[in-house]
N, CA, C and O atoms as a GROMACS GRO file, in nm:
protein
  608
    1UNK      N    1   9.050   6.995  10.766
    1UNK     CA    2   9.083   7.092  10.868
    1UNK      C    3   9.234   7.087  10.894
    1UNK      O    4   9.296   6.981  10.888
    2UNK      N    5   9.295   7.214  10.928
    2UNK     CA    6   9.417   7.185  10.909
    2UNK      C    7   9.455   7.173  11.060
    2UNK      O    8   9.362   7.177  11.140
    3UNK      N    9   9.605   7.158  11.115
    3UNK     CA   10   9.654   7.097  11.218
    3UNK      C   11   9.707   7.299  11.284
    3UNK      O   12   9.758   7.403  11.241
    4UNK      N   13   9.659   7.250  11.383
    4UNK     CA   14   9.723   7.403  11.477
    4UNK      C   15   9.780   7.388  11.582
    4UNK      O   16   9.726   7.317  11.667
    5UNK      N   17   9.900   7.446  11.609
    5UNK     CA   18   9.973   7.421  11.702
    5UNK      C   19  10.093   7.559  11.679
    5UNK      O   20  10.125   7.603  11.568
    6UNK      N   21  10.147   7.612  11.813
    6UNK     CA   22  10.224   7.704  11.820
    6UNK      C   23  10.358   7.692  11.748
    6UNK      O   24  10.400   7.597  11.682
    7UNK      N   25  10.422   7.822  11.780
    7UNK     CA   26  10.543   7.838  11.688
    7UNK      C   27  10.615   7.746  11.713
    7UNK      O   28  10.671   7.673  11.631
    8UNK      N   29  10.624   7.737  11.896
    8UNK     CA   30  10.722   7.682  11.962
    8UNK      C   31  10.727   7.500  11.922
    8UNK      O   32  10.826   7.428  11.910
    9UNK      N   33  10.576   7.466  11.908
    9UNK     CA   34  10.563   7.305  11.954
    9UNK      C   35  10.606   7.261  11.725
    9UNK      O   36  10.638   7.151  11.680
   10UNK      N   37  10.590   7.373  11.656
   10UNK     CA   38  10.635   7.329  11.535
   10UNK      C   39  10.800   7.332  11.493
   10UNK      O   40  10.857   7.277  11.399
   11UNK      N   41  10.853   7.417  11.600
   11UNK     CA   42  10.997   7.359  11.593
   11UNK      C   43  11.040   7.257  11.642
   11UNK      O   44  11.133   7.192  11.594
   12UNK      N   45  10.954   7.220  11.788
   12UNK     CA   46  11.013   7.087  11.853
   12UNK      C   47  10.985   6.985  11.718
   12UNK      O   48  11.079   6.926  11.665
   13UNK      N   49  10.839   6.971  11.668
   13UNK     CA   50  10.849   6.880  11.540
   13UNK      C   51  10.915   6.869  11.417
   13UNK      O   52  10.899   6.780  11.334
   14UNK      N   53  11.009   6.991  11.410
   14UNK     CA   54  11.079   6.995  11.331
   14UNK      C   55  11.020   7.058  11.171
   14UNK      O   56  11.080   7.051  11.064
   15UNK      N   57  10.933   7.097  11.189
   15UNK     CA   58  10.842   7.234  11.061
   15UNK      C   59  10.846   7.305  11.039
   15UNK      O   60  10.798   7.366  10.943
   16UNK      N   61  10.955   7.350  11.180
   16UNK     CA   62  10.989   7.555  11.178
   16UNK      C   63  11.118   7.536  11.195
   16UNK      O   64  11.168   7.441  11.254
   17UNK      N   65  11.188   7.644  11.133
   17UNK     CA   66  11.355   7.700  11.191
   17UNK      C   67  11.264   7.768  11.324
   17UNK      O   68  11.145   7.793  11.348
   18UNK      N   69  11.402   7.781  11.395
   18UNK     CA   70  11.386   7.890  11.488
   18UNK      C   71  11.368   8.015  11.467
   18UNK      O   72  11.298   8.068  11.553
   19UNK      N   73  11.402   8.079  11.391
   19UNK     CA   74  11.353   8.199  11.263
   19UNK      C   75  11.267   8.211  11.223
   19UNK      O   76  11.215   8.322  11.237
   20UNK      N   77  11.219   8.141  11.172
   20UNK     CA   78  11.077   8.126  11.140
   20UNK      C   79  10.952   8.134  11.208
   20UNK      O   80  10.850   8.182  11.160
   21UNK      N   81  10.971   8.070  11.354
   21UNK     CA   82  10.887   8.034  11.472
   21UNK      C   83  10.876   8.199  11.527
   21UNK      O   84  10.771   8.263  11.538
   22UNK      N   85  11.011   8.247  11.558
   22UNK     CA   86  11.052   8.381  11.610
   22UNK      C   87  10.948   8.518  11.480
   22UNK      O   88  10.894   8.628  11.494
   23UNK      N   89  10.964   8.447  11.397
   23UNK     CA   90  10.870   8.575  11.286
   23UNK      C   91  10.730   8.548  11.303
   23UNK      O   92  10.644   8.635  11.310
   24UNK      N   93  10.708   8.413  11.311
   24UNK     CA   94  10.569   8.401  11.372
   24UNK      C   95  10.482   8.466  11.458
   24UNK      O   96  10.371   8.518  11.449
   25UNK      N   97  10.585   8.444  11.562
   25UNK     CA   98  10.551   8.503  11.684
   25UNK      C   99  10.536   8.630  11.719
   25UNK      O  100  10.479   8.658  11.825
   26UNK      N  101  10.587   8.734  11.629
   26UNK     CA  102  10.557   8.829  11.605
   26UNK      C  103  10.464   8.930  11.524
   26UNK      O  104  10.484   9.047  11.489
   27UNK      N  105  10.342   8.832  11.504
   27UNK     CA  106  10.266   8.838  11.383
   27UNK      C  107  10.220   8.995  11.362
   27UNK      O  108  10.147   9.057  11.440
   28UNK      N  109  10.259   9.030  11.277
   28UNK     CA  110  10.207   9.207  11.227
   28UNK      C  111  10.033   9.208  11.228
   28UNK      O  112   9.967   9.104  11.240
   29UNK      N  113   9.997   9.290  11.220
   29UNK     CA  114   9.863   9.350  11.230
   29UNK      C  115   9.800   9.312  11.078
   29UNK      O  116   9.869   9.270  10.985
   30UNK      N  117   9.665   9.335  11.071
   30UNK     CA  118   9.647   9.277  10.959
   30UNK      C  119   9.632   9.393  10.867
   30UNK      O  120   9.585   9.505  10.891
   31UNK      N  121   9.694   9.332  10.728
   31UNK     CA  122   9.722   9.441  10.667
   31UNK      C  123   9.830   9.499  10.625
   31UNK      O  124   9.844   9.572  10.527
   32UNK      N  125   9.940   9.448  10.735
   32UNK     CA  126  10.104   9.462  10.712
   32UNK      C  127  10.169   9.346  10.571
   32UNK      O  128  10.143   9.226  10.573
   33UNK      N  129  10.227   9.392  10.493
   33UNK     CA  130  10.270   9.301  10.384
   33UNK      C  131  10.316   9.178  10.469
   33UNK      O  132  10.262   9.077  10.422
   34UNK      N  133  10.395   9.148  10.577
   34UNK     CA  134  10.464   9.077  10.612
   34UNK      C  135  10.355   8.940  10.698
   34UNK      O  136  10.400   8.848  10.767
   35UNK      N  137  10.260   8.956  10.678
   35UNK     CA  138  10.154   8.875  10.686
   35UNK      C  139  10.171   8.724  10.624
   35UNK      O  140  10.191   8.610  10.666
   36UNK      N  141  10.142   8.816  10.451
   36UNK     CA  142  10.151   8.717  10.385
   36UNK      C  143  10.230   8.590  10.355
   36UNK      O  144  10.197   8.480  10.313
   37UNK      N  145  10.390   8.665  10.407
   37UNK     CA  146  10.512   8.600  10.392
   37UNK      C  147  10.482   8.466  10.523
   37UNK      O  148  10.485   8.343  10.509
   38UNK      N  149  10.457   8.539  10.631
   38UNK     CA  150  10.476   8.441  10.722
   38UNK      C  151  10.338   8.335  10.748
   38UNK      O  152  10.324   8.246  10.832
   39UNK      N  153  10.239   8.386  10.637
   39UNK     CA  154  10.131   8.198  10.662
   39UNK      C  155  10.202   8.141  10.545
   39UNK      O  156  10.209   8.019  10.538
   40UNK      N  157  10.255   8.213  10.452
   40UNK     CA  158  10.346   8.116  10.286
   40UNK      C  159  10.409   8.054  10.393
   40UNK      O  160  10.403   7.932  10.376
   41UNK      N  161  10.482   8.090  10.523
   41UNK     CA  162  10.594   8.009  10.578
   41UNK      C  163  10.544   7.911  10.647
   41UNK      O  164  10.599   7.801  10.644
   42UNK      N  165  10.423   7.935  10.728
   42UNK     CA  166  10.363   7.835  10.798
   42UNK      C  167  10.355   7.655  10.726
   42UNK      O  168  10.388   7.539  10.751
   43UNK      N  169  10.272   7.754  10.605
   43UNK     CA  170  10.155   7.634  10.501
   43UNK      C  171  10.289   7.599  10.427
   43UNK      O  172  10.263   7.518  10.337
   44UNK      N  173  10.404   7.625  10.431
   44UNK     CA  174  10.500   7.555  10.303
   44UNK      C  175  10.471   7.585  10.171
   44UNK      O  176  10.540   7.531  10.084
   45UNK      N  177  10.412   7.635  10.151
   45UNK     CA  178  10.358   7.688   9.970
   45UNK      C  179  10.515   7.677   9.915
   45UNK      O  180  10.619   7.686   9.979
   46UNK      N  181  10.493   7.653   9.775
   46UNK     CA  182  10.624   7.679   9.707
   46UNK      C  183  10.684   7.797   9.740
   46UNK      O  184  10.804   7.804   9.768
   47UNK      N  185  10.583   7.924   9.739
   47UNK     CA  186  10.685   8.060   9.740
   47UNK      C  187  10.748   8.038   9.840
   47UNK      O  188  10.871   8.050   9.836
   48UNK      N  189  10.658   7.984  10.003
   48UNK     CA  190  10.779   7.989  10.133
   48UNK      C  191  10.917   7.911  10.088
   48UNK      O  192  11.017   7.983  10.092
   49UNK      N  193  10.933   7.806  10.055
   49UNK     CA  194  11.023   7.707  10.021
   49UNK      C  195  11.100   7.769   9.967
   49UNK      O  196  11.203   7.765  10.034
   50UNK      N  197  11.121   7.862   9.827
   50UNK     CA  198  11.183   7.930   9.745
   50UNK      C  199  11.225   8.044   9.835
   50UNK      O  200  11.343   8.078   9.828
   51UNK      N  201  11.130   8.121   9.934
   51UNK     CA  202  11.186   8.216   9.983
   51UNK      C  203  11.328   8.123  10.106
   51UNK      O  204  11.451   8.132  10.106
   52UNK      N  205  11.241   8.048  10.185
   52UNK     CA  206  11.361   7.973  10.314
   52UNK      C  207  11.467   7.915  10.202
   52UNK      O  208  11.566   7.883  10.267
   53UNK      N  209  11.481   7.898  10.113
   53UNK     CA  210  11.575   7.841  10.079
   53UNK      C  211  11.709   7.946  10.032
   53UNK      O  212  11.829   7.920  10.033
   54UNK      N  213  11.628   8.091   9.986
   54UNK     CA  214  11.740   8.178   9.939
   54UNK      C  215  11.791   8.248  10.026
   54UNK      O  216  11.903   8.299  10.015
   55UNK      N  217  11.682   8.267  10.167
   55UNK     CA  218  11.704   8.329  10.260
   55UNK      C  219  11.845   8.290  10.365
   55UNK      O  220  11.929   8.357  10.425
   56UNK      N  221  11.818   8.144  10.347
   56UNK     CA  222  11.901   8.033  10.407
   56UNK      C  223  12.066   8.070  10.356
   56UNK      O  224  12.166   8.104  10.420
   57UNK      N  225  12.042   8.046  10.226
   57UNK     CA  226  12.149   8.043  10.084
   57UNK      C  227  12.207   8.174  10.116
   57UNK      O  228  12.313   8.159  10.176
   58UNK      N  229  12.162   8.342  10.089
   58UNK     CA  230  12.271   8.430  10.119
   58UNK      C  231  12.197   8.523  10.223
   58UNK      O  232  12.194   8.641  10.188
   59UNK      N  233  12.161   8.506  10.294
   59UNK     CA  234  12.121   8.600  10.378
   59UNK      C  235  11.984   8.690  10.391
   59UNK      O  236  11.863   8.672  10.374
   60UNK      N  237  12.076   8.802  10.432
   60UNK     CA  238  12.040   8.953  10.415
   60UNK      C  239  12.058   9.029  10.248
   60UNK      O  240  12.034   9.143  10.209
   61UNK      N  241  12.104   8.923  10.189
   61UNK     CA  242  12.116   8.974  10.045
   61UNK      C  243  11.990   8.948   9.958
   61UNK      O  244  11.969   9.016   9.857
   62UNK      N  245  11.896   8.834  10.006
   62UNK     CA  246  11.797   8.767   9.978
   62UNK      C  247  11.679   8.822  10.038
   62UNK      O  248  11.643   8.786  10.150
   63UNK      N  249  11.601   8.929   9.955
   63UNK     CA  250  11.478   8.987  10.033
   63UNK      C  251  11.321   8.931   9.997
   63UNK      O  252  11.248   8.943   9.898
   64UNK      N  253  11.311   8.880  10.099
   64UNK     CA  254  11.101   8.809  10.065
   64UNK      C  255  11.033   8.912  10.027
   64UNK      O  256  11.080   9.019  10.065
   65UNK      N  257  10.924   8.917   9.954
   65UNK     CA  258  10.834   9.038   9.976
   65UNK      C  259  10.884   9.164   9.914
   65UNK      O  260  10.830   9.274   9.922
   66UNK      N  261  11.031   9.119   9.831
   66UNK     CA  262  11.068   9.253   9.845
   66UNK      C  263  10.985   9.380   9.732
   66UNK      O  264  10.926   9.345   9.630
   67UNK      N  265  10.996   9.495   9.767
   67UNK     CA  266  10.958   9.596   9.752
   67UNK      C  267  11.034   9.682   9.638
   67UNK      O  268  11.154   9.664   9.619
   68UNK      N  269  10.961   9.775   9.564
   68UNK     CA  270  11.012   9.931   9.518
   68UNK      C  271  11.087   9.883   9.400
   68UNK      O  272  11.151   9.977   9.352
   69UNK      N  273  11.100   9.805   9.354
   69UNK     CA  274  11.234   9.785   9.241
   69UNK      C  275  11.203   9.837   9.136
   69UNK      O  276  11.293   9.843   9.052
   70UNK      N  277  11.069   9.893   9.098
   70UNK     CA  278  10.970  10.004   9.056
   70UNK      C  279  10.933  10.106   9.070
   70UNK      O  280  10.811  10.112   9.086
   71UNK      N  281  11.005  10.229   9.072
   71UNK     CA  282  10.966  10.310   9.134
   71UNK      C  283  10.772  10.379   9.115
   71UNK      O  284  10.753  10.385   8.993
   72UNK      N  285  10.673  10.415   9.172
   72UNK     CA  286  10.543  10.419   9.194
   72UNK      C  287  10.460  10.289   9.139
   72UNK      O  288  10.378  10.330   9.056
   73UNK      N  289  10.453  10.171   9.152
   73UNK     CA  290  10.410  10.026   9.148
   73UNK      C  291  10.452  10.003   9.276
   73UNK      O  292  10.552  10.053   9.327
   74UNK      N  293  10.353   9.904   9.344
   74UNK     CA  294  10.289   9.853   9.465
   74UNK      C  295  10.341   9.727   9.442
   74UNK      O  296  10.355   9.672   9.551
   75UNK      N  297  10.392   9.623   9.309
   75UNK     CA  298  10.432   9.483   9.290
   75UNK      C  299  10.507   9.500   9.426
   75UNK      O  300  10.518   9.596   9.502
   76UNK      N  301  10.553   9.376   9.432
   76UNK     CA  302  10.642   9.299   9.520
   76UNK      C  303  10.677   9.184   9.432
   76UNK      O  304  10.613   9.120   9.349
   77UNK      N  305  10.807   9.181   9.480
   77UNK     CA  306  10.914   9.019   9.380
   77UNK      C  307  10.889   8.930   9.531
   77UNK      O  308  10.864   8.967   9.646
   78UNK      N  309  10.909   8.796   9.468
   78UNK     CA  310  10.876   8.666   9.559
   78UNK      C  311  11.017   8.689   9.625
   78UNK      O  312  11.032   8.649   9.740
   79UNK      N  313  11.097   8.737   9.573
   79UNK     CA  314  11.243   8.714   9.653
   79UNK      C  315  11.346   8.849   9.586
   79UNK      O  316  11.357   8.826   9.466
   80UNK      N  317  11.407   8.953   9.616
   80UNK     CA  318  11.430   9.008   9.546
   80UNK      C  319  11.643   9.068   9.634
   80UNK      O  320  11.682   9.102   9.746
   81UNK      N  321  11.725   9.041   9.464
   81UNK     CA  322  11.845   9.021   9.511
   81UNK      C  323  11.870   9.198   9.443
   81UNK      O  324  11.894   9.229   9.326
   82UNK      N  325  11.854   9.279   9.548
   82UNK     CA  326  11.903   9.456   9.484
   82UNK      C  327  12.043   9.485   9.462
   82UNK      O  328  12.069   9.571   9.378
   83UNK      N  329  12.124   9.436   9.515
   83UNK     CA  330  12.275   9.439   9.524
   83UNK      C  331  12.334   9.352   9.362
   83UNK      O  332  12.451   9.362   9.324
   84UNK      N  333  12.264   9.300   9.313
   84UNK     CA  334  12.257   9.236   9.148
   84UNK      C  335  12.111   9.284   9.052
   84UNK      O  336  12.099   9.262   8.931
   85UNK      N  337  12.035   9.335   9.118
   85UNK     CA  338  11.885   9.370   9.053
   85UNK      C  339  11.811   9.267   9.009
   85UNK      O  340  11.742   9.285   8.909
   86UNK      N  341  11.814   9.111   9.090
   86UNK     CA  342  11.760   9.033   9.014
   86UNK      C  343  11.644   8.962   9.091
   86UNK      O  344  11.675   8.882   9.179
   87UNK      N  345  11.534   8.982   9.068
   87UNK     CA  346  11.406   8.897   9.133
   87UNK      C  347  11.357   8.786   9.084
   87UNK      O  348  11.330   8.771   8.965
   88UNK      N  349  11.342   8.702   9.170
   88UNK     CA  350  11.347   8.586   9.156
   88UNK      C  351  11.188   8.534   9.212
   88UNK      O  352  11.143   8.549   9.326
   89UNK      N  353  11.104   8.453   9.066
   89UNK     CA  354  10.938   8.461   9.176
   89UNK      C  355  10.937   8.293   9.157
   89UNK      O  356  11.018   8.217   9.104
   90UNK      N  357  10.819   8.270   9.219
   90UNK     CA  358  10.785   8.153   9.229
   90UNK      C  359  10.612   8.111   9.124
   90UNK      O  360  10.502   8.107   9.178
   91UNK      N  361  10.636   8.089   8.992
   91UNK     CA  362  10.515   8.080   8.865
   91UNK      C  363  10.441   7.946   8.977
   91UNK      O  364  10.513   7.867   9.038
   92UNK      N  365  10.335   7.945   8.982
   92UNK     CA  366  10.231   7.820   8.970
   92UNK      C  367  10.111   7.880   8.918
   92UNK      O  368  10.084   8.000   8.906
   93UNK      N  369  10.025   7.750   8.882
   93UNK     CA  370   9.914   7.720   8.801
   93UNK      C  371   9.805   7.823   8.871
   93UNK      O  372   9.722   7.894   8.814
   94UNK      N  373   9.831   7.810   9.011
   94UNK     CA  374   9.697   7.846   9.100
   94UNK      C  375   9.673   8.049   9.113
   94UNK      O  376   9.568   8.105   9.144
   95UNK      N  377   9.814   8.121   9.078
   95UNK     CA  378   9.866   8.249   9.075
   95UNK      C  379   9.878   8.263   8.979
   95UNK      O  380   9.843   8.375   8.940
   96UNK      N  381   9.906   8.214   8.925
   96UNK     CA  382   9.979   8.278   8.750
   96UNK      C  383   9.926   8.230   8.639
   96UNK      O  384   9.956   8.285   8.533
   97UNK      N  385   9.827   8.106   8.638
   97UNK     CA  386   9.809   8.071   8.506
   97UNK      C  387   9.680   8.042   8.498
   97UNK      O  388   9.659   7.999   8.385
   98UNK      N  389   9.585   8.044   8.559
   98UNK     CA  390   9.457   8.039   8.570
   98UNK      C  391   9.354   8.100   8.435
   98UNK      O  392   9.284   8.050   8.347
   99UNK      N  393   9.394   8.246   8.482
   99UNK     CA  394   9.341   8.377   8.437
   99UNK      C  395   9.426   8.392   8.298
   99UNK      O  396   9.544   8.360   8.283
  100UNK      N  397   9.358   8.437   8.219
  100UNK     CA  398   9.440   8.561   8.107
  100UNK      C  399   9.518   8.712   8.167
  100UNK      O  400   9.628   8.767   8.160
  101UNK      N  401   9.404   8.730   8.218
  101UNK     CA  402   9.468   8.876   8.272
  101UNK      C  403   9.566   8.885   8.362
  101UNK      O  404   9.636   8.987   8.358
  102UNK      N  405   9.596   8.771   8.470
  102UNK     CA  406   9.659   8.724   8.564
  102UNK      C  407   9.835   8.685   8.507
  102UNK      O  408   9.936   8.698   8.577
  103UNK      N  409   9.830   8.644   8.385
  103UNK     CA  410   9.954   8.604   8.308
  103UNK      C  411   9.970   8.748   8.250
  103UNK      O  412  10.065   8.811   8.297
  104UNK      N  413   9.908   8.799   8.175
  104UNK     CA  414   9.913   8.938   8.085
  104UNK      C  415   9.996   9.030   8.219
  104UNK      O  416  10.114   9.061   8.202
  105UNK      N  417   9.943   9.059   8.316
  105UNK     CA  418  10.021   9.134   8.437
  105UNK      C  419  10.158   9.105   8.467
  105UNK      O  420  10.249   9.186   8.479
  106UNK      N  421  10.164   8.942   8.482
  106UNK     CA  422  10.302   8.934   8.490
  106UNK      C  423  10.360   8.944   8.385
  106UNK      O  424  10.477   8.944   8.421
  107UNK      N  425  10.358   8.955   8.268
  107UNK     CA  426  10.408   8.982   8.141
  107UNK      C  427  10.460   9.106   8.159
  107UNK      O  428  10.581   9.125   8.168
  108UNK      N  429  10.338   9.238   8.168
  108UNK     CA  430  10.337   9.327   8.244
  108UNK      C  431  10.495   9.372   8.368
  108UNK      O  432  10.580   9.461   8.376
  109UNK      N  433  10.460   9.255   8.437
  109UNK     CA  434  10.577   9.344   8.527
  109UNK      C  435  10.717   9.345   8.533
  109UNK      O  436  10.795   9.421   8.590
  110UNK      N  437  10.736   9.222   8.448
  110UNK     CA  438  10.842   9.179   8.411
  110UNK      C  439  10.937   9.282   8.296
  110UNK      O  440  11.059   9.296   8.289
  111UNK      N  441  10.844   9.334   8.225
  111UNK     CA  442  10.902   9.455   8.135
  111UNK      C  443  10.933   9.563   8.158
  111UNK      O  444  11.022   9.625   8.099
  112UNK      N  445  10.832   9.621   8.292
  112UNK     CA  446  10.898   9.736   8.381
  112UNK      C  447  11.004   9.699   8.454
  112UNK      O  448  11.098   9.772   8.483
  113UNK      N  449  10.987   9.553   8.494
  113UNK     CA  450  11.155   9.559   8.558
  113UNK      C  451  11.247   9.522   8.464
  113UNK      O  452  11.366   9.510   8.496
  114UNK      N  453  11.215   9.507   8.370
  114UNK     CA  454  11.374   9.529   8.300
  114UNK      C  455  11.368   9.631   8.270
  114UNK      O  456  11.454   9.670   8.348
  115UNK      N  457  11.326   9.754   8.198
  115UNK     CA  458  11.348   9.854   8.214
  115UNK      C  459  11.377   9.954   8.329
  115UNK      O  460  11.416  10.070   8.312
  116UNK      N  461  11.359   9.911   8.415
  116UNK     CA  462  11.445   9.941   8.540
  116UNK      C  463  11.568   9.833   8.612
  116UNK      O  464  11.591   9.793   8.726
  117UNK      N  465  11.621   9.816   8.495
  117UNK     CA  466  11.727   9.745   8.540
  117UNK      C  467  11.747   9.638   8.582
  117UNK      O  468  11.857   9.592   8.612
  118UNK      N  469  11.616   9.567   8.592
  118UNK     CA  470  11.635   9.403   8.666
  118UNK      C  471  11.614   9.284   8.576
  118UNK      O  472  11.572   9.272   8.461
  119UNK      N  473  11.656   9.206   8.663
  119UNK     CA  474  11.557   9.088   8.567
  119UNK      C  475  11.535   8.975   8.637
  119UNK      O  476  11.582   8.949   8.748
  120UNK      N  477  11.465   8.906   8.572
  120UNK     CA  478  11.358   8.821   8.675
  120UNK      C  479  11.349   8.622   8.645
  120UNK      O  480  11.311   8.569   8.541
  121UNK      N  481  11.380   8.574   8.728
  121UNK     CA  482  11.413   8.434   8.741
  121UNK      C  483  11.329   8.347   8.778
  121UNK      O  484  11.360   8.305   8.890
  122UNK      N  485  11.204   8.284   8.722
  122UNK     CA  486  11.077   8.202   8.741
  122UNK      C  487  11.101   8.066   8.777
  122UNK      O  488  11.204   8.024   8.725
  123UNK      N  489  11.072   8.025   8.811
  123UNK     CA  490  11.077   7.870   8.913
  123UNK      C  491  10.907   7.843   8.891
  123UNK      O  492  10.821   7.928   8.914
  124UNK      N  493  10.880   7.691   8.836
  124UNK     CA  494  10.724   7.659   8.852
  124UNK      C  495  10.737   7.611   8.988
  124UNK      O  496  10.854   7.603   9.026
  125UNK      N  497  10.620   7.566   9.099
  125UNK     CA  498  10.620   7.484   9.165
  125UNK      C  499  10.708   7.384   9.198
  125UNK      O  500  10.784   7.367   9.293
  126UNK      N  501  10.675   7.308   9.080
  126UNK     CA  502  10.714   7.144   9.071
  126UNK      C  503  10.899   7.205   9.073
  126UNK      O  504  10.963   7.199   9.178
  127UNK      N  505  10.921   7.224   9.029
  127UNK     CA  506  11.082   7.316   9.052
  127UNK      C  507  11.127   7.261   9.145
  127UNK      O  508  11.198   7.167   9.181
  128UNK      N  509  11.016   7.418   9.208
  128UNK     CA  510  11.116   7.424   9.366
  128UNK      C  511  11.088   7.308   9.478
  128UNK      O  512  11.153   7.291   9.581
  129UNK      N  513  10.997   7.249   9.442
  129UNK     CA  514  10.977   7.140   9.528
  129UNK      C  515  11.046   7.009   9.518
  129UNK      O  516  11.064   6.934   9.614
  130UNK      N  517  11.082   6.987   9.399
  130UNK     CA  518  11.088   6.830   9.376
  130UNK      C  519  11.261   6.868   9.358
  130UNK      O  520  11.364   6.802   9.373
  131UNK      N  521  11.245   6.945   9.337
  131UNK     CA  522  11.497   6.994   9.260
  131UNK      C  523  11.489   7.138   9.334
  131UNK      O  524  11.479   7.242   9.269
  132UNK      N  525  11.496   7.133   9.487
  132UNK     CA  526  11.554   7.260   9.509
  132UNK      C  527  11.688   7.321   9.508
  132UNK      O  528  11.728   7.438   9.506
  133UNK      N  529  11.763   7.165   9.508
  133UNK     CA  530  11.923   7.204   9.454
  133UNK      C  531  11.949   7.308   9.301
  133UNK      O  532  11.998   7.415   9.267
  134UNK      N  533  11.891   7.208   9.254
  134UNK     CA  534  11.907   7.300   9.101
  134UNK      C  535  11.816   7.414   9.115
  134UNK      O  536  11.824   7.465   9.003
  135UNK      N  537  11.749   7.473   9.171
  135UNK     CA  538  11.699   7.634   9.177
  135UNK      C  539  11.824   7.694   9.212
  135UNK      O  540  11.891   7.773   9.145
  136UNK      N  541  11.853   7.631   9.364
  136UNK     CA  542  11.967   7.681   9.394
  136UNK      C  543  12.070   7.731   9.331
  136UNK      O  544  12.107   7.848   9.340
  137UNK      N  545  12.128   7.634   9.255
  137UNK     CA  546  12.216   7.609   9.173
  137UNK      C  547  12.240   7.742   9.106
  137UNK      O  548  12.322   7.829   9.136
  138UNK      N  549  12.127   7.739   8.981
  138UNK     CA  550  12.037   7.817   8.884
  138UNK      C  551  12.061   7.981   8.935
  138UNK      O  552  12.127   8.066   8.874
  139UNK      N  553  12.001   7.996   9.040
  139UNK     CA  554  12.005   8.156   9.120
  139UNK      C  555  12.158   8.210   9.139
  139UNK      O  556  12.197   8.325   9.122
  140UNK      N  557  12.250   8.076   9.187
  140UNK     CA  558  12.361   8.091   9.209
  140UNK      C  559  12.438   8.186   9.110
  140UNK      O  560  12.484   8.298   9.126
  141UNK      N  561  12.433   8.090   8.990
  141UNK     CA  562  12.546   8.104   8.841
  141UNK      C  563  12.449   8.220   8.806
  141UNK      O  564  12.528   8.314   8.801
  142UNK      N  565  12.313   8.278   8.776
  142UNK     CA  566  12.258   8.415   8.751
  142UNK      C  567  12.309   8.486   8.858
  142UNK      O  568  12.363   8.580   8.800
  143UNK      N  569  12.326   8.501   8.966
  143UNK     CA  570  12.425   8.593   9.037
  143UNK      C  571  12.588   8.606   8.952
  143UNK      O  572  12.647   8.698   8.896
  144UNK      N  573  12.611   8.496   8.973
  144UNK     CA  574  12.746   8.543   8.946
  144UNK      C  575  12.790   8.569   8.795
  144UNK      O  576  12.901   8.615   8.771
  145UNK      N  577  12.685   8.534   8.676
  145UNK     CA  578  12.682   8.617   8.594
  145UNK      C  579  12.660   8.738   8.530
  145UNK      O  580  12.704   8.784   8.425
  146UNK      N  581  12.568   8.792   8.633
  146UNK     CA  582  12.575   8.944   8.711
  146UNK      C  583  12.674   9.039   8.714
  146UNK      O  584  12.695   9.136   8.642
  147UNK      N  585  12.740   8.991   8.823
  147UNK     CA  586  12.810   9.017   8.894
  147UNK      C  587  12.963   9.008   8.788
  147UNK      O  588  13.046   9.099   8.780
  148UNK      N  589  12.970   8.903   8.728
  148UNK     CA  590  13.077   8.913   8.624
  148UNK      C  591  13.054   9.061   8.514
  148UNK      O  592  13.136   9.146   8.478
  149UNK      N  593  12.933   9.046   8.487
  149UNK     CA  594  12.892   9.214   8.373
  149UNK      C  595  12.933   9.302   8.460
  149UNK      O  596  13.035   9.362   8.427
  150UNK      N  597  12.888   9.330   8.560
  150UNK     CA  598  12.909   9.486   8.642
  150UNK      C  599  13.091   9.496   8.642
  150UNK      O  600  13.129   9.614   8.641
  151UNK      N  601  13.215   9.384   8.645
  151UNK     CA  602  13.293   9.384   8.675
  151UNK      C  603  13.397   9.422   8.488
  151UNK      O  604  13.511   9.457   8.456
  152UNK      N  605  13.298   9.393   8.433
  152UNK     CA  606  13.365   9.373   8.252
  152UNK      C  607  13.360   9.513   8.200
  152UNK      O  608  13.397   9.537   8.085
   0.00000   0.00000   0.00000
C-alpha cells in the first residue's frame, strides 16, 4: 500500500519542489492529459525524473507531455524541445518493450517525426536514474548541435 499524504506535507519531507506540490494541487479533471504527468511526478517514475530534470535544466523551453509535433496524431513526446524540434522520451521495459506491437509503434513514431523535422533522444530507465548528469549532459550537446546546423 502506498504512503498518502498532501502536496504540502511532501514538500516539508522534501519529495516535492514547490512546483510540483503547486501542480498537484491543482489536479485537472479526469481525462485532462495533464493527469498523467502529475501522478509520473508524484510516484517518481523515470519519465517524472527525466521530465523534473529538463524542466529544471531549461525551463519553458522543456515541454512534458508535449503535444502536435505531428500534425493529426494524438502521440505525445515524454519531453519535447520545439524551438530545436527535438523530443526526448523516456524507453523502459514495462512501456516499450514488453509487447511487439508496443516497440513496432514506437518505431512507428519516431519516423513520422523525423519526417516532420524532429528527432528523438531515448534514455532507458536505468539512465535516467542511476547517471542523470550524463542525460543531462547528452540533451545538452544534442541541443547545441542543433542549434549549431540551423546557424551553418
Amino acid at each position: 500500500m502506498g504512503l498518502r499524504m498532501t502536496p504540502q506535507e511532501a514538500v516539508q519531507r522534501g519529495l516535492l519542489s514547490k512546483e510540483e506540490a503547486k501542480l498537484l494541487q491543482n489536479t485537472p479533471k479526469r481525462g485532462d492529459p495533464r493527469t498523467k504527468y502529475q501522478r509520473a511526478v508524484a510516484e517518481d517514475s523515470p519519465q517524472a525524473i527525466l521530465q523534473r530534470l529538463l524542466v529544471e535544466r531549461w525551463g519553458d523551453l522543456a515541454v512534458p507531455e508535449y503535444k502536435g509535433a505531428v500534425p493529426g496524431r494524438r502521440f505525445r513526446l515524454d519531453v519535447g524541445f520545439a524551438h530545436v524540434r527535438l523530443g526526448v522520451e523516456c524507453d523502459g521495459w514495462e512501456w516499450h518493450g514488453k509487447h511487439k506491437g508496443d516497440f513496432k509503434r514506437d518505431r512507428e513514431r519516431d519516423k513520422l517525426l523525423l519526417l516532420n523535422g524532429w528527432r528523438v533522444l531515448r534514455f532507458y530507465a536505468s539512465e535516467i536514474k542511476q547517471r542523470p548528469a550524463e542525460v543531462l549532459d547528452m540533451v545538452e550537446k544534442v541541443i547545441a548541435v542543433i542549434e549549431q546546423e540551423k546557424v551553418s
